[in-house]
mmCIF file as Biopython writes it, N, C-alpha, C and O atoms, coordinates in Angstrom:
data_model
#
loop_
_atom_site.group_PDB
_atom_site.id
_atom_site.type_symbol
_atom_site.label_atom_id
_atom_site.label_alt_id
_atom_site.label_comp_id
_atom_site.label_asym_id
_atom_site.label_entity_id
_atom_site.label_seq_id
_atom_site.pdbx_PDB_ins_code
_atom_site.Cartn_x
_atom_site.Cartn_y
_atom_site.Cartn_z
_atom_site.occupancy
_atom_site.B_iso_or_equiv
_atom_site.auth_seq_id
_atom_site.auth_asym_id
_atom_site.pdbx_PDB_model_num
ATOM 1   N N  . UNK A ? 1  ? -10.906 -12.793 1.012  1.0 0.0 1  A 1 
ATOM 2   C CA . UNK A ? 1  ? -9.686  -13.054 0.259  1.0 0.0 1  A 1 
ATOM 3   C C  . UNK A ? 1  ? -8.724  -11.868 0.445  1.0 0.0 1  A 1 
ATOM 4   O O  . UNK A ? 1  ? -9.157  -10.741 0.204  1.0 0.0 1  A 1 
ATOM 5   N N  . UNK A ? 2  ? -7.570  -12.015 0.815  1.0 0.0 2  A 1 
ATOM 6   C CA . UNK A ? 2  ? -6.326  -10.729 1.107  1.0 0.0 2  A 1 
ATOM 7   C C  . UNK A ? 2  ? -5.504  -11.082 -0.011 1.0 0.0 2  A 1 
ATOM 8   O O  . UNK A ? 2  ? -5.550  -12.187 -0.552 1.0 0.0 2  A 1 
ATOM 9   N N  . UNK A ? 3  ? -4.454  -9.771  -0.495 1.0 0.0 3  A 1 
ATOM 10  C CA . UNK A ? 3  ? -4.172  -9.740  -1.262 1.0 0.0 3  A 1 
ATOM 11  C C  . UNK A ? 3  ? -2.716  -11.141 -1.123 1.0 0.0 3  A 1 
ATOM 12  O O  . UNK A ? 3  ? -2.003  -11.572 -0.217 1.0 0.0 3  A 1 
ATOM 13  N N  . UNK A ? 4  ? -2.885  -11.392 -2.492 1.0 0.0 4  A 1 
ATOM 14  C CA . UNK A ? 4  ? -1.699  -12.233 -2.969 1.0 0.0 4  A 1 
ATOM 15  C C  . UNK A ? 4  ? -0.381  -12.063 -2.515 1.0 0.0 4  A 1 
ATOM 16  O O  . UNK A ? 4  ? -0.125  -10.861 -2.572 1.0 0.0 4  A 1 
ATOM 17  N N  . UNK A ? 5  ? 0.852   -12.896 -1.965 1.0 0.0 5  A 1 
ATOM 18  C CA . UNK A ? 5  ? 1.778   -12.418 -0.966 1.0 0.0 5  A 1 
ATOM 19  C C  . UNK A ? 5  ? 2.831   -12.467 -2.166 1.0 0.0 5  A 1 
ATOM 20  O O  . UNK A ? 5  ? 3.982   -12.086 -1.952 1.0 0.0 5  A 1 
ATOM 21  N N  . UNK A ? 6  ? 2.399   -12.994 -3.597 1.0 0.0 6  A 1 
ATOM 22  C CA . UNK A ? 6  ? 3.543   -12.717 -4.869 1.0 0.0 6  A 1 
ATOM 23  C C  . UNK A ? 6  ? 3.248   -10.964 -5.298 1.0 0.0 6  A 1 
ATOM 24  O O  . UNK A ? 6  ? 4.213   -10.291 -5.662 1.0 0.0 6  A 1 
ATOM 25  N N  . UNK A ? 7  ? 2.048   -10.424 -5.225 1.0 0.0 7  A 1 
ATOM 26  C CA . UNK A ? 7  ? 1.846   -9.254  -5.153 1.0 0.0 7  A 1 
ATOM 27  C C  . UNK A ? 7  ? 1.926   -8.270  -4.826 1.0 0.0 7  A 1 
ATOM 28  O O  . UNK A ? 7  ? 1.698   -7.170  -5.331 1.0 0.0 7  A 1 
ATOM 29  N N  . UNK A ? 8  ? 2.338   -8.680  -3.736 1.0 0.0 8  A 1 
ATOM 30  C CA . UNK A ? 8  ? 2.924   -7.572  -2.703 1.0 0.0 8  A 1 
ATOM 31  C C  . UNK A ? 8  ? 4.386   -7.592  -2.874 1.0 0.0 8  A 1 
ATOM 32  O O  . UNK A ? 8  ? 5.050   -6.564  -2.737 1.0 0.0 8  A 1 
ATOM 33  N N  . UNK A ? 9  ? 4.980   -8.894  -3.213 1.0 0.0 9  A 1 
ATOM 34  C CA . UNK A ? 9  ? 6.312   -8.215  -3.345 1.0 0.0 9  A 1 
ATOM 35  C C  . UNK A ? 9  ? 6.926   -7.377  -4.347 1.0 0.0 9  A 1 
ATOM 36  O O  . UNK A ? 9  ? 7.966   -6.740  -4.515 1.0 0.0 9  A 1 
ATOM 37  N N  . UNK A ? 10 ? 5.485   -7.736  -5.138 1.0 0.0 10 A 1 
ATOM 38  C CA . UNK A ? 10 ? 6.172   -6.584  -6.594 1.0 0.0 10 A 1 
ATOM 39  C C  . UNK A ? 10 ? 5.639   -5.032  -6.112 1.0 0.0 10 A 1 
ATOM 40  O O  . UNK A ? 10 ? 6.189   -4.062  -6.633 1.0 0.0 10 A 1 
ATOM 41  N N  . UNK A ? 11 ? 4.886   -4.883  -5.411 1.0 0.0 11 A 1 
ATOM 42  C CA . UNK A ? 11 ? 4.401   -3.719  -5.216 1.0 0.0 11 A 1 
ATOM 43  C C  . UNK A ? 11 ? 5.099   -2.614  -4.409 1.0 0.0 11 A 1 
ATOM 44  O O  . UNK A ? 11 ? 5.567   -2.889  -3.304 1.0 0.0 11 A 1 
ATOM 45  N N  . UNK A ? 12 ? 5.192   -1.309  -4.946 1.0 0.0 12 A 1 
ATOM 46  C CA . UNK A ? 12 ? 5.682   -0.117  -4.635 1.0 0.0 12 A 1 
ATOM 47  C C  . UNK A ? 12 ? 5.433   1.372   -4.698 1.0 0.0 12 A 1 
ATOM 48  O O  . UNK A ? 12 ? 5.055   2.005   -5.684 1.0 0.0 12 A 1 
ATOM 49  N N  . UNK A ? 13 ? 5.674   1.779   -3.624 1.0 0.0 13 A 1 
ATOM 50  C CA . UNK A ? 13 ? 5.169   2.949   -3.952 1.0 0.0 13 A 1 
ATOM 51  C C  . UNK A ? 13 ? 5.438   3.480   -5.158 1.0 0.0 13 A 1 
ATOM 52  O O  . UNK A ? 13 ? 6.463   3.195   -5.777 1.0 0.0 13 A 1 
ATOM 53  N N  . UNK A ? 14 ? 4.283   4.529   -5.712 1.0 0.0 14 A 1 
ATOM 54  C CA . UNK A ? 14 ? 4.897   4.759   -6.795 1.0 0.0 14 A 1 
ATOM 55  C C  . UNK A ? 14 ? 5.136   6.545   -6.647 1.0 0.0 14 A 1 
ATOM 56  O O  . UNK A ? 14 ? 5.250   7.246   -7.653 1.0 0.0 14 A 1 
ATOM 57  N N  . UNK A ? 15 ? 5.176   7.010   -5.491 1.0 0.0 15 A 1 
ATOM 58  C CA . UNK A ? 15 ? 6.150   8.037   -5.025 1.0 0.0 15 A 1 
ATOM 59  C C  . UNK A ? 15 ? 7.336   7.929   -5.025 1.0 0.0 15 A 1 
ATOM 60  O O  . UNK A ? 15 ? 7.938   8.731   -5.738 1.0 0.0 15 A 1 
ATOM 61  N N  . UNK A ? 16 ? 8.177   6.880   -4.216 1.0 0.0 16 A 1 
ATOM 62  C CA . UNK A ? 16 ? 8.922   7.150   -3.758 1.0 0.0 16 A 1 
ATOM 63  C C  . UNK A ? 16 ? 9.678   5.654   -4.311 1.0 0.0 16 A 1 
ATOM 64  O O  . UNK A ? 16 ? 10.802  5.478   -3.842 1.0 0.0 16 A 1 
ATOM 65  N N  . UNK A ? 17 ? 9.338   4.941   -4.937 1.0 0.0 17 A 1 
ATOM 66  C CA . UNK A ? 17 ? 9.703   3.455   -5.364 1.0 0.0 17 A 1 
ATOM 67  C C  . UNK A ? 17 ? 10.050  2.685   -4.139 1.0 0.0 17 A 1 
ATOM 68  O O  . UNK A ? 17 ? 11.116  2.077   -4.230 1.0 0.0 17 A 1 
ATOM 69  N N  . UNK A ? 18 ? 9.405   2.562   -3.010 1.0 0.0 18 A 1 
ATOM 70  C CA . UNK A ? 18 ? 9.918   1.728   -1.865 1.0 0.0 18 A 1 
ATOM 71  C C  . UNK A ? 18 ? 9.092   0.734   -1.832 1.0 0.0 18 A 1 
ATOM 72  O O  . UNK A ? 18 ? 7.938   1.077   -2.088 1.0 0.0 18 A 1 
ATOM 73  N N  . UNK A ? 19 ? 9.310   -0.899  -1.510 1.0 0.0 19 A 1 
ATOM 74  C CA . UNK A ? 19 ? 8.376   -1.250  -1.230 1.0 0.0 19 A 1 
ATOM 75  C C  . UNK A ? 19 ? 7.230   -1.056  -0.109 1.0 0.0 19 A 1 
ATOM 76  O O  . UNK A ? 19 ? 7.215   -0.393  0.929  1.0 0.0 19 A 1 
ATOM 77  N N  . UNK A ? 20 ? 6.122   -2.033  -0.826 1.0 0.0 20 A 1 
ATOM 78  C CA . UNK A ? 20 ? 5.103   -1.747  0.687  1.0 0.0 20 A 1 
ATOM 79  C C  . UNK A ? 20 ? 4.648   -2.428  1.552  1.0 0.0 20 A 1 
ATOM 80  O O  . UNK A ? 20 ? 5.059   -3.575  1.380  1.0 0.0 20 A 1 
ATOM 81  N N  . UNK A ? 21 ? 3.864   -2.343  2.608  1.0 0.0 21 A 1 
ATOM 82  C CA . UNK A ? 21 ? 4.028   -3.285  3.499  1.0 0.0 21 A 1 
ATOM 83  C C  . UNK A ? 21 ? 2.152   -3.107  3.961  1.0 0.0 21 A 1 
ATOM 84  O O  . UNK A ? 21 ? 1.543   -2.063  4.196  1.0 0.0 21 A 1 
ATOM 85  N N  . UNK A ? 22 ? 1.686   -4.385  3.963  1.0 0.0 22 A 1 
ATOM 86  C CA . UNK A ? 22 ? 0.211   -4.701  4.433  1.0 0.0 22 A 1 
ATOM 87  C C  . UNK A ? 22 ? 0.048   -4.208  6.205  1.0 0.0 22 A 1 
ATOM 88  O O  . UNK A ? 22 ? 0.706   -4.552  7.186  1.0 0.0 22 A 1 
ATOM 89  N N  . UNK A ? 23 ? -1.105  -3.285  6.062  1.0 0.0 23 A 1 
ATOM 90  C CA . UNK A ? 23 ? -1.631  -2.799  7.437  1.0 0.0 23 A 1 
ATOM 91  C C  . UNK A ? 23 ? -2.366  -3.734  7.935  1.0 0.0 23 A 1 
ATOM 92  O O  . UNK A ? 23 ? -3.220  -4.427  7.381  1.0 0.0 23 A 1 
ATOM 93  N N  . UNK A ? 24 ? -1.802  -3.723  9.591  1.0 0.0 24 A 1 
ATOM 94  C CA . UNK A ? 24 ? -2.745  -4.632  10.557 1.0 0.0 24 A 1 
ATOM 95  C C  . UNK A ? 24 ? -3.583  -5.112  10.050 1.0 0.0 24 A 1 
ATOM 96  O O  . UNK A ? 24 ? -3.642  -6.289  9.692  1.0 0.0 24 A 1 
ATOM 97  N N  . UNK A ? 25 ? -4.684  -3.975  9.883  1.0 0.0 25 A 1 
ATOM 98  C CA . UNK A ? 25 ? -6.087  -4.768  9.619  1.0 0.0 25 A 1 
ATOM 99  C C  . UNK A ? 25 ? -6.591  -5.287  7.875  1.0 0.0 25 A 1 
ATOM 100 O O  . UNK A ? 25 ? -7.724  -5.545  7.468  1.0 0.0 25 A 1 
ATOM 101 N N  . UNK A ? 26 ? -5.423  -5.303  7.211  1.0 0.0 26 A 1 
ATOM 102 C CA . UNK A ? 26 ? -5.295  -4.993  5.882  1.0 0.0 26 A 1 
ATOM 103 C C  . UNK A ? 26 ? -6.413  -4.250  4.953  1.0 0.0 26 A 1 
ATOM 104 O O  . UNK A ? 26 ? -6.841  -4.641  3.868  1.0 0.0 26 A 1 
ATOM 105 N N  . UNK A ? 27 ? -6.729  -3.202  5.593  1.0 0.0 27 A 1 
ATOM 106 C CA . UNK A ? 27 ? -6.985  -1.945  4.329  1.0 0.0 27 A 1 
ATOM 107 C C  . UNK A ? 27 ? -6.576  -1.299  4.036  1.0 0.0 27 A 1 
ATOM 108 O O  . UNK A ? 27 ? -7.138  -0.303  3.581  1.0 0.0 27 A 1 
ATOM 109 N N  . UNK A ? 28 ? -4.783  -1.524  4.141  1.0 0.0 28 A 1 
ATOM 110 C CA . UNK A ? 28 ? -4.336  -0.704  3.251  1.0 0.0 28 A 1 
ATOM 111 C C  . UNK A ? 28 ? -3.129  -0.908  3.383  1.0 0.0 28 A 1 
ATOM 112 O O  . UNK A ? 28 ? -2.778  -1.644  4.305  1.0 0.0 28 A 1 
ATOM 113 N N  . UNK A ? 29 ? -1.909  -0.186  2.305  1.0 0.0 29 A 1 
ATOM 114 C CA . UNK A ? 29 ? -0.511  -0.886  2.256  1.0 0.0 29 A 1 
ATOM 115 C C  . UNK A ? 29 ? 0.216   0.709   2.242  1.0 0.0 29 A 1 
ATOM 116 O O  . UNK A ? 29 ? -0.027  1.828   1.790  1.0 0.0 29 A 1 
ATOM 117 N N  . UNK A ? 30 ? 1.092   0.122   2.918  1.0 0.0 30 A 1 
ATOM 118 C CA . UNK A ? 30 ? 1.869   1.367   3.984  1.0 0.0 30 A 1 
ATOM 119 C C  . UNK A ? 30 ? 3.683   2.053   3.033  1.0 0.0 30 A 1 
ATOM 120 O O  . UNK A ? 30 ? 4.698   1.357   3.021  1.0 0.0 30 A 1 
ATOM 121 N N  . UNK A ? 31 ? 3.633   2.937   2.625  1.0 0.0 31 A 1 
ATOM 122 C CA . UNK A ? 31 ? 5.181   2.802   2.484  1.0 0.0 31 A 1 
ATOM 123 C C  . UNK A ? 31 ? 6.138   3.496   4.286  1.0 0.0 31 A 1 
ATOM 124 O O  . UNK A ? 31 ? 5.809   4.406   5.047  1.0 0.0 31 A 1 
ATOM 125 N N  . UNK A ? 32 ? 7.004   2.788   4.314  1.0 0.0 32 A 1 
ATOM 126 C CA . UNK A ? 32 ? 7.968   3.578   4.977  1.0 0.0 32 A 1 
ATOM 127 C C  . UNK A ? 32 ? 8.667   4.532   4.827  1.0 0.0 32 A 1 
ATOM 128 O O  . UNK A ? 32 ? 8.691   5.562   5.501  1.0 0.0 32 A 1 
ATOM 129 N N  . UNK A ? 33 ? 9.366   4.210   3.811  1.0 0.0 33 A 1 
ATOM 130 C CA . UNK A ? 33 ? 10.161  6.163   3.391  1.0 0.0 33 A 1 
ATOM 131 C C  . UNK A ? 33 ? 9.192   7.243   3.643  1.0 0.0 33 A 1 
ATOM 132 O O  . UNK A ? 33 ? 9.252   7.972   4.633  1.0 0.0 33 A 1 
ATOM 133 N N  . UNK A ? 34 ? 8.142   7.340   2.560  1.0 0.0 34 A 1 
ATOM 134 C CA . UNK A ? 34 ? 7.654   8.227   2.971  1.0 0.0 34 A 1 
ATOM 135 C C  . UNK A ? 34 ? 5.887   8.601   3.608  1.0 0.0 34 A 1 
ATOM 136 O O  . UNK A ? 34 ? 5.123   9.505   3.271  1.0 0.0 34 A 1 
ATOM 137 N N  . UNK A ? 35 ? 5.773   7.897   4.250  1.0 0.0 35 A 1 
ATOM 138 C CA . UNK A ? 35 ? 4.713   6.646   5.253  1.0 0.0 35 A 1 
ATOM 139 C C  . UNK A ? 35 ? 3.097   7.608   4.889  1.0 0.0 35 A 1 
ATOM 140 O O  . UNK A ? 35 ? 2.516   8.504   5.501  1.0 0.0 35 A 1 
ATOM 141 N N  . UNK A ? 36 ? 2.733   6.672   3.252  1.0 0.0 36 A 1 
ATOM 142 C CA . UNK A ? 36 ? 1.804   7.110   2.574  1.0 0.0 36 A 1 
ATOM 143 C C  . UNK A ? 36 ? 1.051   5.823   2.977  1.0 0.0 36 A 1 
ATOM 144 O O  . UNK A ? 36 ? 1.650   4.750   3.054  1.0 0.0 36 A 1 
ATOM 145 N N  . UNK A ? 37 ? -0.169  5.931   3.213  1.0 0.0 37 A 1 
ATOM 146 C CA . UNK A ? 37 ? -1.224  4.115   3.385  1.0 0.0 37 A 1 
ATOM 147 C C  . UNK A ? 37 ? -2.216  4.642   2.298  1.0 0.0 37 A 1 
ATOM 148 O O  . UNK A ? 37 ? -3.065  5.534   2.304  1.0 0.0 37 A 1 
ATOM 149 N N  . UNK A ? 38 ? -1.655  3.491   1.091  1.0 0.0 38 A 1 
ATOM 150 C CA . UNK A ? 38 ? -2.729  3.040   0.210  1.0 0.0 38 A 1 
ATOM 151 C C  . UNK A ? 38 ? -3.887  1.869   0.669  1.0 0.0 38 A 1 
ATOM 152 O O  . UNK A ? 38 ? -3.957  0.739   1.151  1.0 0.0 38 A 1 
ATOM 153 N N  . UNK A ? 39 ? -4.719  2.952   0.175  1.0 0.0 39 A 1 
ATOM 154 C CA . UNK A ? 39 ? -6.281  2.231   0.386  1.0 0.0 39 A 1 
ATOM 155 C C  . UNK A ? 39 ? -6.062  0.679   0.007  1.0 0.0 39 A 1 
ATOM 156 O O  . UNK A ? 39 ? -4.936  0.302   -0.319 1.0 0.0 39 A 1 
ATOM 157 N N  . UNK A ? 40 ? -7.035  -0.125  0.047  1.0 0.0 40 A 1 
ATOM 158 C CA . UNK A ? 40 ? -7.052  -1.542  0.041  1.0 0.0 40 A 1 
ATOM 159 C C  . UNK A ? 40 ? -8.719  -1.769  -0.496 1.0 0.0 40 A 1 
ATOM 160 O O  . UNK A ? 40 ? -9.512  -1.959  0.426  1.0 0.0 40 A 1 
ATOM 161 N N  . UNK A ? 41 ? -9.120  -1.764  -1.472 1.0 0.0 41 A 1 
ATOM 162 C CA . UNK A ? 41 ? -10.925 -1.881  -1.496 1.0 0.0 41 A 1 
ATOM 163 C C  . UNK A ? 41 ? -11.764 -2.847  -2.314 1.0 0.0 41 A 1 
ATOM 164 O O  . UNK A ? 41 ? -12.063 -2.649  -3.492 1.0 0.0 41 A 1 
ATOM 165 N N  . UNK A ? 42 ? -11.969 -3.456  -1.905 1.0 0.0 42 A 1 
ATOM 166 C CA . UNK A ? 42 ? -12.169 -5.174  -2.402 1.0 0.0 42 A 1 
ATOM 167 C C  . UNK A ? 42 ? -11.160 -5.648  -2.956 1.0 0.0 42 A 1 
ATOM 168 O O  . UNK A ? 42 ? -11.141 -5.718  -4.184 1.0 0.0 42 A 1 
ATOM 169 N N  . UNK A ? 43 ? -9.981  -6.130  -2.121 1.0 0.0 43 A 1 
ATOM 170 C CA . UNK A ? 43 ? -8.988  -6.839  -1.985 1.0 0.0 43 A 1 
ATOM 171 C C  . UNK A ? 43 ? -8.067  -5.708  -3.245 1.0 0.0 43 A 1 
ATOM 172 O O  . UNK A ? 43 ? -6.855  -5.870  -3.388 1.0 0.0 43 A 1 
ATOM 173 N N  . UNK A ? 44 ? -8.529  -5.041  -3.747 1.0 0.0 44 A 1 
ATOM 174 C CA . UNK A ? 44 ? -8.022  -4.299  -4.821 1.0 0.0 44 A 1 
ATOM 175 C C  . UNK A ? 44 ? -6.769  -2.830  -4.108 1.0 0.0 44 A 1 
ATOM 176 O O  . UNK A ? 44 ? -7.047  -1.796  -3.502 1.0 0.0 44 A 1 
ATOM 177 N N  . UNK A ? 45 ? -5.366  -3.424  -4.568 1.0 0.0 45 A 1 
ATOM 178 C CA . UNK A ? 45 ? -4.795  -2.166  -3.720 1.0 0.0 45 A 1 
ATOM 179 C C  . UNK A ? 45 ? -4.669  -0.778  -5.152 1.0 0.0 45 A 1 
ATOM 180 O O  . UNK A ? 45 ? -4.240  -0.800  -6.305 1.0 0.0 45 A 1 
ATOM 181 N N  . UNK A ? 46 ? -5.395  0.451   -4.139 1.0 0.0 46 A 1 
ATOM 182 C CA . UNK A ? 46 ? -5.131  1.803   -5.137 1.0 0.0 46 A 1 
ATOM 183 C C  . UNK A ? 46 ? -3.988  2.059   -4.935 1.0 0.0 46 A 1 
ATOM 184 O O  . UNK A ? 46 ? -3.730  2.372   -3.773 1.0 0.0 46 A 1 
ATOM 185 N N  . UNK A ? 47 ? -3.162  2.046   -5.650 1.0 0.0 47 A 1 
ATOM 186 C CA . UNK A ? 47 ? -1.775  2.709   -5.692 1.0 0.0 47 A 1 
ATOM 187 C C  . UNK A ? 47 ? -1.721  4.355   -6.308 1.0 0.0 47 A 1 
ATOM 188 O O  . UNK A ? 47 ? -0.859  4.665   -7.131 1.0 0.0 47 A 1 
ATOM 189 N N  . UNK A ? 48 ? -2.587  5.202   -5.883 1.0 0.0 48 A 1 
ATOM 190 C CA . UNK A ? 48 ? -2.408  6.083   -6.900 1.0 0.0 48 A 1 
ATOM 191 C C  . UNK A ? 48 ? -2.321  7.077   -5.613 1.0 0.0 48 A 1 
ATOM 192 O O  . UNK A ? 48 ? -2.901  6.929   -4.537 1.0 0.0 48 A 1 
ATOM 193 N N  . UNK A ? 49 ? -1.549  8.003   -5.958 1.0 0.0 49 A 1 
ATOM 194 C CA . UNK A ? 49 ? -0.301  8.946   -4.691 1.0 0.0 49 A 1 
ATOM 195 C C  . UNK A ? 49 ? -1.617  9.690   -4.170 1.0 0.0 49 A 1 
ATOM 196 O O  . UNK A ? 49 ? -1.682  10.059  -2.997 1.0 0.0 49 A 1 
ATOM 197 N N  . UNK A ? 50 ? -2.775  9.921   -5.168 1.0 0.0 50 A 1 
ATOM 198 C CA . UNK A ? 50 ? -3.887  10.605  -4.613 1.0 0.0 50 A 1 
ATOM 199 C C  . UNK A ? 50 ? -5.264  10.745  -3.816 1.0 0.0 50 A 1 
ATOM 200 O O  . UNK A ? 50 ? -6.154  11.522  -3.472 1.0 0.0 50 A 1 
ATOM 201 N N  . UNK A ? 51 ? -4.716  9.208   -3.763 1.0 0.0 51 A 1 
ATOM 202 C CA . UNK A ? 51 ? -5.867  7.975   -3.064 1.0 0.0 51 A 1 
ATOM 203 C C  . UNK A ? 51 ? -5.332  8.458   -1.398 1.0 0.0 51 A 1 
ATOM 204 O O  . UNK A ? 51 ? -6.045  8.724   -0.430 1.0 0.0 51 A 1 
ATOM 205 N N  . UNK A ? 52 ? -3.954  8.450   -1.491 1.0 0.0 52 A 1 
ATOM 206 C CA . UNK A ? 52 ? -3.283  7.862   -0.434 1.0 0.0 52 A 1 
ATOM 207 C C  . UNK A ? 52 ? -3.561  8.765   0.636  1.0 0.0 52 A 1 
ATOM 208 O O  . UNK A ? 52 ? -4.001  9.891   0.406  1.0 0.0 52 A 1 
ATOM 209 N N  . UNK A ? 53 ? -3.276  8.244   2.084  1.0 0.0 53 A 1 
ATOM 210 C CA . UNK A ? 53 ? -3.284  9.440   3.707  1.0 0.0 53 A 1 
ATOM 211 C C  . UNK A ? 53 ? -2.031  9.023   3.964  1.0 0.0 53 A 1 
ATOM 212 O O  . UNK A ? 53 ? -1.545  7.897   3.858  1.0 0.0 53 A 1 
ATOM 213 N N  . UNK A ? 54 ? -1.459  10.251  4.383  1.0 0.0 54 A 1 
ATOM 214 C CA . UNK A ? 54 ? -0.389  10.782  4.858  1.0 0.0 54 A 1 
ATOM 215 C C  . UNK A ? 54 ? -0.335  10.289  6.404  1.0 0.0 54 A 1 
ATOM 216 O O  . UNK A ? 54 ? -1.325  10.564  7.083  1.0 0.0 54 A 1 
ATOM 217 N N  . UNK A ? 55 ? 0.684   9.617   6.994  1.0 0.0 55 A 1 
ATOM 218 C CA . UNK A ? 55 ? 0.850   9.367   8.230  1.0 0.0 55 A 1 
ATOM 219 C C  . UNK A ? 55 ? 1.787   10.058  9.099  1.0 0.0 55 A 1 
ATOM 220 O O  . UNK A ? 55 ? 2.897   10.322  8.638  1.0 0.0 55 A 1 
ATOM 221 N N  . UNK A ? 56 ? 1.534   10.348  10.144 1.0 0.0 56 A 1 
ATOM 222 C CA . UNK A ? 56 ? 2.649   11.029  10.890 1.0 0.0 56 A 1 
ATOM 223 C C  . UNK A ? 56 ? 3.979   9.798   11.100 1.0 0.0 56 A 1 
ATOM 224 O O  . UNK A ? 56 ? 5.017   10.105  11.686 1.0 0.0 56 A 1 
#
């Protein structure tokens, strides 16, 4: 089961308030501004800034 596509549109970083966007393989949801990938872990997204990896 992947996450809900009404869910994702409410969802945002909560760094930077941008929305987010589902990774390829969906484990995890990506911001662009400031391109943090929240974990994804049994369909459950962590939104918490401390969970998150930093992308180049």
């Amino acid at each position: 089961m992947a996450i809900h596509p009404e869910l994702l549109e409410i969802l945002a970083c909560p760094v930077c308030k941008t929305p987010v966007t589902l990774v390829k393989d969906g484990a995890g949801l990506r911001c662009a501004q400031c391109h943090r990938v929240y974990p994804v872990r049994d369909d459950i997204p962590i939104m918490l800034p401390e969970e998150a990896s930093v992308e180049a």
